[in-house]
N, CA and C of each residue as an Amber inpcrd file, in Angstrom:
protein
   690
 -28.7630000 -38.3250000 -42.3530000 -28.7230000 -36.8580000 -42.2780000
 -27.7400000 -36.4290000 -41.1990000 -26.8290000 -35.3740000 -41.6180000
 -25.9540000 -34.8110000 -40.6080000 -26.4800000 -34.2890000 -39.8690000
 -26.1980000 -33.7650000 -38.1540000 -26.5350000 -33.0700000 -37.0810000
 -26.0940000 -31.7390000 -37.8780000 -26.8750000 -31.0270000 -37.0150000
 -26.1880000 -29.4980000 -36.8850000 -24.8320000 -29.6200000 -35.8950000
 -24.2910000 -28.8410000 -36.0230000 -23.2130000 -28.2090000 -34.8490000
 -23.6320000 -28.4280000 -33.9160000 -24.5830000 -27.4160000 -32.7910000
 -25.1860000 -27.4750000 -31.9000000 -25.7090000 -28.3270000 -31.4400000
 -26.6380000 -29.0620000 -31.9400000 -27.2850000 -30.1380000 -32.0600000
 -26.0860000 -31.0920000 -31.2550000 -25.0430000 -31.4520000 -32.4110000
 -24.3060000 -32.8380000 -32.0340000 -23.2990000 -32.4530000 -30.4850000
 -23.5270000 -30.8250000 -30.2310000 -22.0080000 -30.6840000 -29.1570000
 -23.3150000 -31.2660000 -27.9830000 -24.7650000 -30.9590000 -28.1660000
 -25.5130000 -31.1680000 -26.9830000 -25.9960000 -33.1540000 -26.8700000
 -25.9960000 -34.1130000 -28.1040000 -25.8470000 -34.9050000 -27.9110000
 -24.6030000 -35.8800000 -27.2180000 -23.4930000 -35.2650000 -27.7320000
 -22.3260000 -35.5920000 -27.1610000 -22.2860000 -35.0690000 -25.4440000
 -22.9010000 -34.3180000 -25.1960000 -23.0260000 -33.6900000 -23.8880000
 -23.8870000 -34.7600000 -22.7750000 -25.0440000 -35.2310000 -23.6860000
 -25.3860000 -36.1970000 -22.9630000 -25.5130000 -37.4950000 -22.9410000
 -24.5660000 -37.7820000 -23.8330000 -24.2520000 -39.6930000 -23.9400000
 -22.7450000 -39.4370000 -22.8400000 -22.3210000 -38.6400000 -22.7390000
 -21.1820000 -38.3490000 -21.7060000 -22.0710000 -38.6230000 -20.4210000
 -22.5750000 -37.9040000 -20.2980000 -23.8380000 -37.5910000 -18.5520000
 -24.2040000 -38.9750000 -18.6210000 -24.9090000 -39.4190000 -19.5030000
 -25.7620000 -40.5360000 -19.0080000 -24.4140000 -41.7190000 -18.8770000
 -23.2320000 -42.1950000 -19.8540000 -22.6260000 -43.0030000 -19.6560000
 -21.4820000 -42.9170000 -17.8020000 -21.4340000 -41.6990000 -17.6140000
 -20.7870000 -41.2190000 -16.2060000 -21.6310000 -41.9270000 -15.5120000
 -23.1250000 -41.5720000 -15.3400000 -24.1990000 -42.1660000 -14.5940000
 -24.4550000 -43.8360000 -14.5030000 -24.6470000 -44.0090000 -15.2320000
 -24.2000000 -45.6030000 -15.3550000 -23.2260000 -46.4250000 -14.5310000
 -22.0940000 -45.9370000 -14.8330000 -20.6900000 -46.2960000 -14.8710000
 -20.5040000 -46.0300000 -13.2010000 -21.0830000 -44.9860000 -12.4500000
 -21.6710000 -44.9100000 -10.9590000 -22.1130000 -45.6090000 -10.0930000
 -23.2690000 -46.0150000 -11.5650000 -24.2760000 -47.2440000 -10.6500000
 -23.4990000 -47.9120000 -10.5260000 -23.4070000 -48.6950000 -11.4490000
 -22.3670000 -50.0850000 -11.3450000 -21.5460000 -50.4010000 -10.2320000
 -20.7040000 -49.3580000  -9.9970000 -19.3220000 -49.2860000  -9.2230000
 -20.1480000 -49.1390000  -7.9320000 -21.5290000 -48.7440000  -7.7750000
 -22.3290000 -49.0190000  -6.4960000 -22.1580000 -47.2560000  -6.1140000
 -21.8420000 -46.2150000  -6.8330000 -21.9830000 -45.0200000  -5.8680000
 -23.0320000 -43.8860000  -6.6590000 -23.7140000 -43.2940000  -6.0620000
 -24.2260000 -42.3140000  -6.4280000 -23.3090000 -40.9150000  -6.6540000
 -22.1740000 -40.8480000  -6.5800000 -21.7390000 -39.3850000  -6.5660000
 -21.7380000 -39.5170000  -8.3880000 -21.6640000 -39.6950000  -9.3600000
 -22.0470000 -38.8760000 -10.9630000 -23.2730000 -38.5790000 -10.9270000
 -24.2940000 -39.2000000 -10.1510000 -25.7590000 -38.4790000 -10.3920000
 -25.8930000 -37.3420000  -9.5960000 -25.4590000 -37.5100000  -8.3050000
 -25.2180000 -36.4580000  -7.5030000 -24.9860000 -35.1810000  -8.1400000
 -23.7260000 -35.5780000  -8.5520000 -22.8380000 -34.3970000  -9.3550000
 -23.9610000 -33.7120000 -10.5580000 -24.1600000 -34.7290000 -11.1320000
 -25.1820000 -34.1260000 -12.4620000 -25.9310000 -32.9840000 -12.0730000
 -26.8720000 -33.5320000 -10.8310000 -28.0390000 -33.4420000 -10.2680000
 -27.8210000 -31.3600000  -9.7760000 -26.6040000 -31.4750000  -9.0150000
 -25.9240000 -30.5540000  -8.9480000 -26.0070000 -28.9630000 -10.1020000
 -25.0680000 -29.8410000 -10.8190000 -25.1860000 -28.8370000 -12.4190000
 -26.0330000 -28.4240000 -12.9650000 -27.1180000 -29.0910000 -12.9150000
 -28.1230000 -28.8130000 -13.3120000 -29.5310000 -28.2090000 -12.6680000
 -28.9160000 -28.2710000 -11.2440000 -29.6690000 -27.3280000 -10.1420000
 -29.6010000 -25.7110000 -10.8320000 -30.2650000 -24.8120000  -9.9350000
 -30.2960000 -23.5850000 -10.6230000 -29.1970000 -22.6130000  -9.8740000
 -29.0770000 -21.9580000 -10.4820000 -27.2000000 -21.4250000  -9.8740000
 -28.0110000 -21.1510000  -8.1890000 -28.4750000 -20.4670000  -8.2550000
 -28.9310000 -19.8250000  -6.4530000 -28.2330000 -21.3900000  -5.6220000
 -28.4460000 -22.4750000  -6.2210000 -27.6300000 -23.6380000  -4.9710000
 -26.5660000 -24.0600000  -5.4070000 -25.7750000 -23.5250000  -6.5510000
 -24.5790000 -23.9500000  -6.9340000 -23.6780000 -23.3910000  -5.5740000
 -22.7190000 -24.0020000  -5.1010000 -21.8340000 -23.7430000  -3.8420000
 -21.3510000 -22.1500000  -4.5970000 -21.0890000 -21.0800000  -3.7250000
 -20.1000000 -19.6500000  -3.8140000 -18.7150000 -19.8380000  -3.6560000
 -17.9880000 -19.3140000  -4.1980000 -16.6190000 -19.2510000  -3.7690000
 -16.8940000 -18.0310000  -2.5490000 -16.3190000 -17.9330000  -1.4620000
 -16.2390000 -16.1340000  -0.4180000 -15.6070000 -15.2990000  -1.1320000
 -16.7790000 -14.1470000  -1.3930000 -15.8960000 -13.1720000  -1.8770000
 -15.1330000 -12.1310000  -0.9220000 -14.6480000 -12.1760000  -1.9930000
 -13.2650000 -11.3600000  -1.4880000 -13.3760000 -10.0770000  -1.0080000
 -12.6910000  -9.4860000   0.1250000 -13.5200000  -8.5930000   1.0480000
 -13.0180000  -6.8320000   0.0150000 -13.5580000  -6.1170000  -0.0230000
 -13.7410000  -4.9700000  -1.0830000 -12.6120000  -4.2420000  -0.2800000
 -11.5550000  -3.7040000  -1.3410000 -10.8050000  -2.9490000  -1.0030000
 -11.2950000  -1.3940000  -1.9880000 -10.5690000   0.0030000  -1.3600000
 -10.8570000   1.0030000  -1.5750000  -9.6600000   1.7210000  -1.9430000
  -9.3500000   2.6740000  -2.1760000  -8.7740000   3.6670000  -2.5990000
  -6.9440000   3.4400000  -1.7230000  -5.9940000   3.1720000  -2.4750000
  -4.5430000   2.6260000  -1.4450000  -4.6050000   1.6040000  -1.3640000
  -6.1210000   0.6260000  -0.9430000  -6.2080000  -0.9520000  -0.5950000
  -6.4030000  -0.8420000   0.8030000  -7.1710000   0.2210000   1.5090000
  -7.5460000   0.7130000   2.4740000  -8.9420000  -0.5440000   2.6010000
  -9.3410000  -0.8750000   3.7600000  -9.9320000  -1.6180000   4.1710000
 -11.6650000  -0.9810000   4.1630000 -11.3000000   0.3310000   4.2890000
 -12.6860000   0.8440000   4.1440000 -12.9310000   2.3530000   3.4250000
 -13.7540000   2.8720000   2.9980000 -13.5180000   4.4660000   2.2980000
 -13.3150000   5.3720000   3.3200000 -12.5110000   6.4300000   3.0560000
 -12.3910000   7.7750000   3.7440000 -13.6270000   8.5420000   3.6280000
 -13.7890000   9.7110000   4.6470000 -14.7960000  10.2110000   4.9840000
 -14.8700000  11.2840000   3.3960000 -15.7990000  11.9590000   3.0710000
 -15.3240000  13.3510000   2.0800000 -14.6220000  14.1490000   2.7030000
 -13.7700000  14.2950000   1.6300000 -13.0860000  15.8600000   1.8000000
 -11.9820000  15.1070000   2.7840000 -11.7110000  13.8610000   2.2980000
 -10.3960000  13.0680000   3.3030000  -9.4770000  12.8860000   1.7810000
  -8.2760000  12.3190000   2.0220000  -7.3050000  11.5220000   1.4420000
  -6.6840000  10.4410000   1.7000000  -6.8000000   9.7350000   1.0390000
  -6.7340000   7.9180000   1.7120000  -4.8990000   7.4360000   1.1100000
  -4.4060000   7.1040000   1.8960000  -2.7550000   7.0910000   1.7970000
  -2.3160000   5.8970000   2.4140000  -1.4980000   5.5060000   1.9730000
  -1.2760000   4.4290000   2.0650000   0.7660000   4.8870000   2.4680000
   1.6160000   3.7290000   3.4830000   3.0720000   4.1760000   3.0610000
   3.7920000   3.1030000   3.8740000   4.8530000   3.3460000   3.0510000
   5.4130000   1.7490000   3.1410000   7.1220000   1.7060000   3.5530000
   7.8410000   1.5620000   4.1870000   9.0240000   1.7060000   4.4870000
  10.1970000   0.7130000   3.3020000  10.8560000   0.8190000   3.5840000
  11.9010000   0.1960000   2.5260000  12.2760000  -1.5020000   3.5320000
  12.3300000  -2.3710000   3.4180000  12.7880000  -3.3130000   3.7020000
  14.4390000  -3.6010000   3.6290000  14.6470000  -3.3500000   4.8020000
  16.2700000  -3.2560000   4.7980000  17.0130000  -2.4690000   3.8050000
  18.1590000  -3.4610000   2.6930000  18.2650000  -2.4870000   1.6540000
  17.9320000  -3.1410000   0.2690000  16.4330000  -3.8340000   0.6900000
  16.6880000  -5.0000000  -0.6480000  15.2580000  -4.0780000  -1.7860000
  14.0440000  -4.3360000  -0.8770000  12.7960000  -3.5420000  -1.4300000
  12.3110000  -2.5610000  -1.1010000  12.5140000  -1.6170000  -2.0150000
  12.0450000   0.2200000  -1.4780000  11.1150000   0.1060000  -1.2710000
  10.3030000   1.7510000  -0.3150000   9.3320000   1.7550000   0.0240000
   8.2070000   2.2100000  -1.0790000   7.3160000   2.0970000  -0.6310000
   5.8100000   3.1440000  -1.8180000   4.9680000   4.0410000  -0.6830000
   4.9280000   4.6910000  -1.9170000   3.9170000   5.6260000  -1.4230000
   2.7530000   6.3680000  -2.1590000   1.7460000   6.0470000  -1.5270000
   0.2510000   6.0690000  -2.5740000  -0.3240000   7.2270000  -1.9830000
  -1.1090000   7.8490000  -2.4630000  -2.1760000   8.9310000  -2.0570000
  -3.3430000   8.8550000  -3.0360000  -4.6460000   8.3310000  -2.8170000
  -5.6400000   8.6750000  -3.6030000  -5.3000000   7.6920000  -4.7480000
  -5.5380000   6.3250000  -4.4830000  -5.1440000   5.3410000  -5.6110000
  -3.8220000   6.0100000  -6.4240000  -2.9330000   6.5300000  -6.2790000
  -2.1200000   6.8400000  -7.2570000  -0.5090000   7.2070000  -6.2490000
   0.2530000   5.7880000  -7.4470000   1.3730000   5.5540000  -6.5020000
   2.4400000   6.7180000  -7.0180000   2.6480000   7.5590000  -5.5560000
   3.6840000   9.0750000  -5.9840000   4.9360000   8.0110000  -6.3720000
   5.3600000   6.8370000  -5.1290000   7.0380000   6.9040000  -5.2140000
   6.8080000   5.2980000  -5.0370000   7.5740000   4.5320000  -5.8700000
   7.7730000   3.0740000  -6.0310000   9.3490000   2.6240000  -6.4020000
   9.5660000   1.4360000  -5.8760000  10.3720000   0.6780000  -7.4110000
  10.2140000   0.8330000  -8.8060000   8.7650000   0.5800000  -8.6470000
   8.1880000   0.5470000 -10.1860000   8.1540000   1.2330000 -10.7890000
   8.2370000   2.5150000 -10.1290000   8.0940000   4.1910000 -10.7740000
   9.6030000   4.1420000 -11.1510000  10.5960000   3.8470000 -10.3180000
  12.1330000   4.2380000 -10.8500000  12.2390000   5.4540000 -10.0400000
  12.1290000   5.6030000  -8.7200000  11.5090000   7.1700000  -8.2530000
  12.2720000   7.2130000  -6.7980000  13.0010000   6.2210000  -6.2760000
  12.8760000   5.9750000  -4.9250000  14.2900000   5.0970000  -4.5990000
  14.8450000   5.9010000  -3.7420000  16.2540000   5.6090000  -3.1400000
  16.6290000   5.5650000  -1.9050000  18.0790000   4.8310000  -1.6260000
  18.2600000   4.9990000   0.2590000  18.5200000   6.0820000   0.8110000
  17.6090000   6.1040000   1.7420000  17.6110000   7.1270000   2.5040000
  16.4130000   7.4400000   3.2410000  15.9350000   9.1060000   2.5730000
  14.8710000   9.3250000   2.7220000  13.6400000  10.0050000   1.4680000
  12.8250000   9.2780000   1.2700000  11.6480000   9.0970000   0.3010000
  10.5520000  10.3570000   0.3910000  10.4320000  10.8690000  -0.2960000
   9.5610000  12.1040000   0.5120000   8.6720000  12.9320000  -0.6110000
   7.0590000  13.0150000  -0.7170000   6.7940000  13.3390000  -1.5710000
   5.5020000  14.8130000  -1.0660000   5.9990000  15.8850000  -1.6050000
   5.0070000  17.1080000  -1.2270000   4.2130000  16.9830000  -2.0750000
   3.1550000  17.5310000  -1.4770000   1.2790000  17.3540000  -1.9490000
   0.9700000  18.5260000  -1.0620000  -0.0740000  19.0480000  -2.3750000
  -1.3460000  20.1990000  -2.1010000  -1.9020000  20.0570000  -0.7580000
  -2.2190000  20.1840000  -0.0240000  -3.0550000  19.9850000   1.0510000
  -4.1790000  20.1740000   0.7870000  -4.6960000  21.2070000  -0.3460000
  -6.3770000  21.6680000  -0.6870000  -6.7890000  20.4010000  -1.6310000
  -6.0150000  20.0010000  -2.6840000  -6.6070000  19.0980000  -3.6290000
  -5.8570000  17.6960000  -3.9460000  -4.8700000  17.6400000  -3.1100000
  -4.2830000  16.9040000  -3.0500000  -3.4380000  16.3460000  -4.1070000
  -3.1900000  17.3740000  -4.7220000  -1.7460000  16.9690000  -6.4210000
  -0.3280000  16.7960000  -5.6220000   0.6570000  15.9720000  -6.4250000
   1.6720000  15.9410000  -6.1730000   2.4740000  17.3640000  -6.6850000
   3.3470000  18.1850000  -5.5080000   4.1110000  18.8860000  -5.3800000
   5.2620000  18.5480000  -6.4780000   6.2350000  17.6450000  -5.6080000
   7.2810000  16.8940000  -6.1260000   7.8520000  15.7860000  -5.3800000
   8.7290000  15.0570000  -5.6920000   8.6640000  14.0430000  -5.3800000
  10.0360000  13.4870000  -5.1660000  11.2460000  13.3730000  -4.4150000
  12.5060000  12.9600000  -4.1830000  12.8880000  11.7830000  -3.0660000
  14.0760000  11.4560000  -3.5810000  15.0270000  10.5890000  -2.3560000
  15.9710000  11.4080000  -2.1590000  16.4560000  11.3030000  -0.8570000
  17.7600000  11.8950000  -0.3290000  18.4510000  10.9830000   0.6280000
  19.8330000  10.6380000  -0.0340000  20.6370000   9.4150000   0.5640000
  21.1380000  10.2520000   1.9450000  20.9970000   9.6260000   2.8870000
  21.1660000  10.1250000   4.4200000  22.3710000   9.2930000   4.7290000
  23.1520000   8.7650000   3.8480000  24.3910000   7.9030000   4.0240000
  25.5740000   8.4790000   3.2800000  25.1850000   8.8320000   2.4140000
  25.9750000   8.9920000   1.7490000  26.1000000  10.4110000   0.8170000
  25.0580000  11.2330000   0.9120000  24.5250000  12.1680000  -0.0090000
  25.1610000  13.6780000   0.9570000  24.1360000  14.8220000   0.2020000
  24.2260000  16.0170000   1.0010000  23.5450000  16.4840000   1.3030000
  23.5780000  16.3260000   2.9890000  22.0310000  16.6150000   3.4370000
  21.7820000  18.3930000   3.2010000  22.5690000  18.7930000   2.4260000
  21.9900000  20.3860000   1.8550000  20.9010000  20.4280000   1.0530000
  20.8490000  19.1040000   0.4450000  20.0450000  19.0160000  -0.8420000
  18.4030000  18.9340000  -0.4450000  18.4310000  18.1500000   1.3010000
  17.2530000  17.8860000   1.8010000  16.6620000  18.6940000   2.0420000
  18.0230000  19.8920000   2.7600000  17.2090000  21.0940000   3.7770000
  16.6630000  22.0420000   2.2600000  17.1930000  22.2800000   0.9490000
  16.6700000  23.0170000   0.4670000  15.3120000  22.3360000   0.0980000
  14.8290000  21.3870000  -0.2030000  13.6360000  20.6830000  -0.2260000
  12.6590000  20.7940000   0.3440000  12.7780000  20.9790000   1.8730000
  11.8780000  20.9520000   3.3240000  11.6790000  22.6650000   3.5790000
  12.8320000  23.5890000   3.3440000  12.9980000  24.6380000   3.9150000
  11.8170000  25.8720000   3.7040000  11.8660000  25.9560000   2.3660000
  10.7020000  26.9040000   2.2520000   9.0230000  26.0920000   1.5260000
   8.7690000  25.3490000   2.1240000   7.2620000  25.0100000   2.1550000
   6.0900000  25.7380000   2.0790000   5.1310000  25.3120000   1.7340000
   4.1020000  26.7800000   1.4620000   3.3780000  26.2020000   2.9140000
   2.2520000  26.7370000   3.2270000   1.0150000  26.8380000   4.6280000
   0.4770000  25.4490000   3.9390000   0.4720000  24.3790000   4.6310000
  -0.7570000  23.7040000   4.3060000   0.1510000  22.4660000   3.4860000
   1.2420000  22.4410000   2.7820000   1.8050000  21.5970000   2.4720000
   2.0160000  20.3030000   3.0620000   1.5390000  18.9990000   2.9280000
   1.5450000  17.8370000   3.0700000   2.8170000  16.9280000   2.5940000
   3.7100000  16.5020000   3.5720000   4.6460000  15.8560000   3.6030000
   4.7720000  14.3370000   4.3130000   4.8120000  13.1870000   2.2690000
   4.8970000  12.4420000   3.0220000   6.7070000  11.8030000   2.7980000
   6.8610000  10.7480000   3.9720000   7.8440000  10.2670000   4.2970000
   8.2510000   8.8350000   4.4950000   9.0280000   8.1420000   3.4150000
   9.1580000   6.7780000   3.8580000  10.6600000   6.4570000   3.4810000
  10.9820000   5.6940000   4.9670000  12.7290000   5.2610000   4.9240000
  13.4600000   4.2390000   4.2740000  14.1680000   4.0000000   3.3770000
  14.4360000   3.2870000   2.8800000  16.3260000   2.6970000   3.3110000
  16.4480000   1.4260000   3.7690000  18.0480000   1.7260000   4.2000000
  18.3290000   2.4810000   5.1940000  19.3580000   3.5200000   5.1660000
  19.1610000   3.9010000   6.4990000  18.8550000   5.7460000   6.4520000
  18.1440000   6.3530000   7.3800000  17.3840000   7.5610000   6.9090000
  17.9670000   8.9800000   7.9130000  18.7620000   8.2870000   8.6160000
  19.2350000   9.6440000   9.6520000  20.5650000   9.5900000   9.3690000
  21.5000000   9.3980000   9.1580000  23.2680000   9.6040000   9.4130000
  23.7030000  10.6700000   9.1750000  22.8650000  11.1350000   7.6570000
  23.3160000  12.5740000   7.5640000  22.7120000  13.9120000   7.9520000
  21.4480000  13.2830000   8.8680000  20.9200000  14.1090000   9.7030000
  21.5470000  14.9820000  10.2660000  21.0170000  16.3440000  10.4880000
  21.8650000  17.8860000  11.7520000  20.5150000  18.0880000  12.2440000
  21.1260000  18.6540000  13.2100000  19.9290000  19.6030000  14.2630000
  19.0730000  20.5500000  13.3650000  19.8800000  21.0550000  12.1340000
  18.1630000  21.9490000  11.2460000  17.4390000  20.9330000  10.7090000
  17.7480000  20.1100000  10.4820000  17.1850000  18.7330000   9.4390000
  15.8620000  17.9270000  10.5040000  16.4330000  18.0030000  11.5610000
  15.7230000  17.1960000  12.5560000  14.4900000  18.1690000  13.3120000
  14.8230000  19.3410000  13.1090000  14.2720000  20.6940000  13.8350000
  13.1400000  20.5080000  13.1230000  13.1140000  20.8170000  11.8870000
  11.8910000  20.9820000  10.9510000  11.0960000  19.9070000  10.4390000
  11.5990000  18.6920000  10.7380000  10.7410000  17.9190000  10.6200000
   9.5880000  17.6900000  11.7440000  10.5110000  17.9340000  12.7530000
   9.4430000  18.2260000  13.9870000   8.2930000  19.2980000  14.4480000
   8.7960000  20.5990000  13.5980000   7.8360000  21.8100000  13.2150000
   6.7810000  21.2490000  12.4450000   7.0150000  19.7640000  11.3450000
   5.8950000  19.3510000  10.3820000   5.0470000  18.2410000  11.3110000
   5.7350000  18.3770000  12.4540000   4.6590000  16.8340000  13.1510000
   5.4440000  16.0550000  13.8510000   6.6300000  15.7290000  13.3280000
   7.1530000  14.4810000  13.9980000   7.2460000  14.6450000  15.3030000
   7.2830000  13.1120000  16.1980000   7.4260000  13.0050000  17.5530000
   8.7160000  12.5700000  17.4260000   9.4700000  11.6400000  16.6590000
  10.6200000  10.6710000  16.5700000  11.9220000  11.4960000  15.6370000
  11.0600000  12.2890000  15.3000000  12.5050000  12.8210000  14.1220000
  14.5050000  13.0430000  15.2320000  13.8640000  13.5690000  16.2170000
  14.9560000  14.2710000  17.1850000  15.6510000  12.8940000  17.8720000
  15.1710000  11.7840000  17.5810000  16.2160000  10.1720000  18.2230000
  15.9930000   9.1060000  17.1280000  15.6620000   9.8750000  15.3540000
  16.2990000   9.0410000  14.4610000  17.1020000   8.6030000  14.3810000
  17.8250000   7.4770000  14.3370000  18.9850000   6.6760000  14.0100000
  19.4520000   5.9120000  12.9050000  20.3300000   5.5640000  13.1350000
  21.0770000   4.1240000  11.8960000  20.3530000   3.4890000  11.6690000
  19.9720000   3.1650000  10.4370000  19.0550000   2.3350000   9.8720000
  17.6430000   2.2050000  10.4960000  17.2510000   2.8050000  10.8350000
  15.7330000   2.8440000  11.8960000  14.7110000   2.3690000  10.8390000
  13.7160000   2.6140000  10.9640000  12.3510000   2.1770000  10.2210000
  11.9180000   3.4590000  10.3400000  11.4590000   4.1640000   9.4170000
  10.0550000   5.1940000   9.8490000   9.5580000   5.7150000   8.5090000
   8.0320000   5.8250000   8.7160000   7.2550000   6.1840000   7.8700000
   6.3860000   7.7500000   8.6420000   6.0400000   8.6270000   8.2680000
   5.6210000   9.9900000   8.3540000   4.9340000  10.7430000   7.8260000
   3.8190000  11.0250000   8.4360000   2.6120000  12.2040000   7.0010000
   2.5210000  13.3440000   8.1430000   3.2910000  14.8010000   7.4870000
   3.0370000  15.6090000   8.7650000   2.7690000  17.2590000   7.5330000
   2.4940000  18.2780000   8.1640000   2.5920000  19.4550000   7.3920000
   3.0930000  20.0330000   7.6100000   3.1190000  21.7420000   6.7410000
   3.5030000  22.7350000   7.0630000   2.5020000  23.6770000   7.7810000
   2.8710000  24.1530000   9.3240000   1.8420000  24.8110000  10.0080000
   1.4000000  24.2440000  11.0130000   1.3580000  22.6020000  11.0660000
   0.4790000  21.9660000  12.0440000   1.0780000  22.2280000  13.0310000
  -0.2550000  22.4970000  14.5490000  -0.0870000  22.8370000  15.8040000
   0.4690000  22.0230000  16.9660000  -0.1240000  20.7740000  16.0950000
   0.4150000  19.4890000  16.5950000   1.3400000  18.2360000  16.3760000
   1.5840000  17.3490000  17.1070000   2.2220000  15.8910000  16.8530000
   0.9680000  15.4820000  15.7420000   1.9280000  14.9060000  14.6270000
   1.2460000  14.3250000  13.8710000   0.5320000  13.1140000  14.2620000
  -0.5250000  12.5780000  13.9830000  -0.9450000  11.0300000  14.5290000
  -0.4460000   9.9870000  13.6520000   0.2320000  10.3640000  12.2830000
   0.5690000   9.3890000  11.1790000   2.0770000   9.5050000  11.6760000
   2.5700000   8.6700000  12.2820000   3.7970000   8.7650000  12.4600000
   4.3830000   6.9840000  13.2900000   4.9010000   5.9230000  12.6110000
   5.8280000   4.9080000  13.1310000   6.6860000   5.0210000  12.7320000
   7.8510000   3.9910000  13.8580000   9.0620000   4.4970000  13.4910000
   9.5230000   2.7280000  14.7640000  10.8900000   2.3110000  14.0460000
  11.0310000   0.8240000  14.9700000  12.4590000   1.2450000  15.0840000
  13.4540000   1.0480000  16.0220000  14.6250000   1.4900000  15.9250000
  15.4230000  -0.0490000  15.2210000  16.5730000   0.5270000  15.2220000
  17.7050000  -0.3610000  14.6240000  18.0950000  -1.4820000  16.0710000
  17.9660000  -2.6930000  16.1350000  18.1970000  -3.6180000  17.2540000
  18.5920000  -4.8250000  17.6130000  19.8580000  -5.1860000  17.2290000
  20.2490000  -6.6750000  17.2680000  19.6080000  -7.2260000  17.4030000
  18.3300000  -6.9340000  19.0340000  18.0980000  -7.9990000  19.4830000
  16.6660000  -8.1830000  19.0890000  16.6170000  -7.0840000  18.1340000
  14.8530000  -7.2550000  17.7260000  14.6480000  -6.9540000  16.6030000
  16.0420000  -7.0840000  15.5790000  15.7110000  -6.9760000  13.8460000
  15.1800000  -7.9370000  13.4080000  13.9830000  -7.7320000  12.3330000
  13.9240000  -8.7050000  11.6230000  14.4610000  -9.4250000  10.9570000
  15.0140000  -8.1170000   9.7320000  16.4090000  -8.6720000   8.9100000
  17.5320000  -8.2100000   9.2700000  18.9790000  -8.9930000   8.9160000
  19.9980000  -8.8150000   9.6280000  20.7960000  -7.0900000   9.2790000
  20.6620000  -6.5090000  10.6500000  20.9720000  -5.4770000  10.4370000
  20.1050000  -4.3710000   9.9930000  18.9460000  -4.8820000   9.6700000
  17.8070000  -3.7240000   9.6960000  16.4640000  -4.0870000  10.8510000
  16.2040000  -3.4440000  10.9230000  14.3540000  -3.8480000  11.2270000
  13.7040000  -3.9260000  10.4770000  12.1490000  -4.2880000  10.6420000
  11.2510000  -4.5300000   9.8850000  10.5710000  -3.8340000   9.2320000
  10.1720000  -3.7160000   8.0110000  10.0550000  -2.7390000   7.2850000
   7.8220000  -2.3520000   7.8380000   8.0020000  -1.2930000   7.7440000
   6.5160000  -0.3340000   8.4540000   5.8400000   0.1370000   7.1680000
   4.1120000  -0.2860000   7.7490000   3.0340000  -0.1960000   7.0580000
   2.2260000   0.6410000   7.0150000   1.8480000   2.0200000   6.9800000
   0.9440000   2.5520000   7.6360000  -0.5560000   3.2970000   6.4530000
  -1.5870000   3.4660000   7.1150000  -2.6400000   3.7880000   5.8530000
  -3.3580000   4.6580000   6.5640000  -4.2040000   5.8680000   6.6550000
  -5.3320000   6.5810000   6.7730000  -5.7830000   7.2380000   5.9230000
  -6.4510000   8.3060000   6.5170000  -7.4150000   9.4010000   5.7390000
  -6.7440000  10.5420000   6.4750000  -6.4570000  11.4480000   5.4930000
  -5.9520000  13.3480000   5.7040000  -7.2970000  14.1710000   5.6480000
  -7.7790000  15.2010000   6.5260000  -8.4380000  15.5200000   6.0060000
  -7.9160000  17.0440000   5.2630000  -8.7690000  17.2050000   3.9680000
  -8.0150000  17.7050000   3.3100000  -8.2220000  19.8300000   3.7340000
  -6.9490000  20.4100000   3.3350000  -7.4980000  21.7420000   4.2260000
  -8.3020000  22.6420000   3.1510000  -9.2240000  23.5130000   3.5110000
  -9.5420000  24.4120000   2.5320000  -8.8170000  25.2320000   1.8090000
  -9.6730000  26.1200000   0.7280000  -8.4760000  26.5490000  -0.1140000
  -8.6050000  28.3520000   0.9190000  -9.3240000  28.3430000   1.6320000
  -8.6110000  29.5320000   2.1500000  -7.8190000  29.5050000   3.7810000
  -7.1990000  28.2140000   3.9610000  -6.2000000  27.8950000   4.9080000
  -7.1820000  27.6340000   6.0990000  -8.2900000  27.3530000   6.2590000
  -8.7530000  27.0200000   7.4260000  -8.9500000  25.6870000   7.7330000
């Protein structure tokens, strides 16, 4: 009489086990019974792999408070890999997007609900920095500006260009340089220096890669403003 299916995959299952076991003894070691012994324990003592520690919203290490925005921003690596920039699991400006050029990276967001505004590069090498100031110039109250450098982000910088970024927060905008590093989350209105703000200068003696610095990481929580500006 033929086996069933089942039947023969579970006999074959254990003329395997028992011939391993054997073949153990012999050779004088217990590790195939071991092993068996193992498998057939109940999972609670099967060994764990460590799991892997829980990432959140950007790949933020922990959740934002309510009524925050969790952001993530990434500088351009010399002039090889552009920067990103995430807000709220959702990447505004990438490579991957096709979205993001040398210079400067810069994407406006709601401040109440946090939607993307719009979203540009402006080559600071080579471009017209007219194109920036009309971008930055008339902002609404409450507008959220973020900022990541790709290549190099000041050359075609002027004193209005540098002025108003500093009205949005910046501490560093006014001794941007050649090829610098900097990443930036500042608004329209704020009273203060932004706290989201690095920036590494350009430094023979302390680039990473030749002729740039090292490209900057930065992540928090915004909190987000109400919808009647308070």
């Amino acid at each position: 009489m033929r086996l069933a299916g089942p039947l023969r995959v579970v006999v074959i299952i254990l003329t395997a086990g028992l011939t391993w076991i054997l073949v153990s003894l012999l050779l004088g070691t217990q590790s195939g019974f071991s092993r068996l012994q193992q498998l057939l324990s109940s999972p609670e003592n099967l060994p764990m792999a460590e799991p892997r520690p829980r990432r959140y919203k950007c790949g933020l290490p922990q959740p934002c408070p309510e009524q925050h925005l969790a952001f993530r921003l990434v500088s351009g690596a010399a002039n090889v890999i552009g920067p990103k920039i995430c807000l709220e699991d959702k990447m505004l400006m990438s490579s991957v997007k096709n979205n993001v050029g040398r210079g400067l990276n810069i994407a406006l967001v709601n401040g109440v609900n946090g939607e993307l505004i719009d979203a540009r590069f402006f080559d600071m090498w080579a471009g017209d920095v007219n194109e920036l100031l009309k971008f930055i110039r008339t902002l609404h109250e409450g507008t959220l500006v973020f900022v990541a450098s790709y290549d190099d982000p000041a050359t075609k910088m002027n004193e209005e260009t540098r002025r108003i970024f500093s009205e949005l927060g910046s501490s560093v905008a006014k001794e941007l340089g050649f090829r610098d590093s900097w990443v930036f989350v500042g608004a329209k209105g704020v009273q203060d220096k932004s706290p989201f703000e690095q920036h590494t200068k350009n430094s023979k003696s302390t680039n990473k890669y030749e002729g740039w610095p090292e490209a900057l990481e930065m992540e928090g929580c915004i909190p987000q403003r109400k919808a009647d500006g308070q």
